[in-house]
N, C-alpha and C positions, 0 to 999 in steps of 0.2 A: 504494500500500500504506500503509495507516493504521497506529498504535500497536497497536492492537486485533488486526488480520490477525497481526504482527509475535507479538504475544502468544499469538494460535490455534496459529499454525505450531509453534512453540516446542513448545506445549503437546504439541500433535500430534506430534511428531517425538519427543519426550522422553521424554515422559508422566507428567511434573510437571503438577500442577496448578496451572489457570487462574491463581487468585488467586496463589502463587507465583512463576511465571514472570511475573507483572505488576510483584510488586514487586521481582523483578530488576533488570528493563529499567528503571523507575523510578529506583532505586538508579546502573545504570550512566547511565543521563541525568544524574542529578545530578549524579554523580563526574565528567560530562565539566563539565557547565557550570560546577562550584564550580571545577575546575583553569582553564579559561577566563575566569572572571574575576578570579582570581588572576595571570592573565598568562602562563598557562602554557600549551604546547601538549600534545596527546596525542596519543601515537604509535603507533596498532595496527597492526604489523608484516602485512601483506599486504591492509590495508584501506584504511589513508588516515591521514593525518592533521589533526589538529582545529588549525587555526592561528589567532592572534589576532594581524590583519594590521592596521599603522597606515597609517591615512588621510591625506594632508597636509591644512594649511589649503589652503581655496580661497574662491573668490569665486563666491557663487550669486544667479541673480534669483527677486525677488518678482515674479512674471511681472500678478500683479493690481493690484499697490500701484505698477509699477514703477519699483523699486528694488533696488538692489544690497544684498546681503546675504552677512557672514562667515563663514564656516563654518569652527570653528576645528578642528583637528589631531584624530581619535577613533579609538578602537577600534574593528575590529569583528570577529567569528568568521567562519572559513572554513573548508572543507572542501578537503584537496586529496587525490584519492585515490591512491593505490598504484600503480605502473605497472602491476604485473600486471593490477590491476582493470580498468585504465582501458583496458588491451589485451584482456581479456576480453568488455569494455561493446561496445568498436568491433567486436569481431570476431561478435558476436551479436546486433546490436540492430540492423535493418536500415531505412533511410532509407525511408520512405514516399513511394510514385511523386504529382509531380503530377496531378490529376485531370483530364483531358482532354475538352475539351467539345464536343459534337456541335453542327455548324449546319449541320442538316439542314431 
């Protein structure tokens, strides 16, 4: 599901228009990203939360040059979502069978 679907549905279900409901979603993008890199988490109560989880330093290779390379200590955004969700995702979204091959 792209931006776009996200904005039809919207639309669809509401019946706000397109352009409207776009710059909603727009608006609520922003508002997470700008709290995100403010250092902030955001917390939608039965969705998930938006967390900015630090990374440690480590030691990485240049696998071409080979050479060892620093990688120092960073930020970066996560998604953790909501039990509920995450129990609703498991309880609905069913593992696809491996495909089995005939040799015949």
């Amino acid at each position: 599901m792209t931006k776009a679907d996200i904005v039809n549905e919207i639309s669809e279900k509401t019946g706000i228009e397109k352009i409207a409901v776009q710059a909603s979603v727009e608006a609520f993008m922003k508002s997470i990203r700008n709290a995100m890199i403010e250092g902030k988490n955001v917390y939608l109560r039965g969705f998930g939360t938006f967390v900015v989880k630090k990374r440690a330093e480590k030691i990485g290779r240049n696998i071409s040059k080979n050479t060892t390379v620093v990688i120092p200590a960073h930020f970066i955004p996560a998604f953790k979502p909501a039990k509920t969700f995450s129990e609703r995702v498991k309880k609905n979204v069913k593992v696809a069978e491996p495909e089995q091959k005939n040799e015949d």
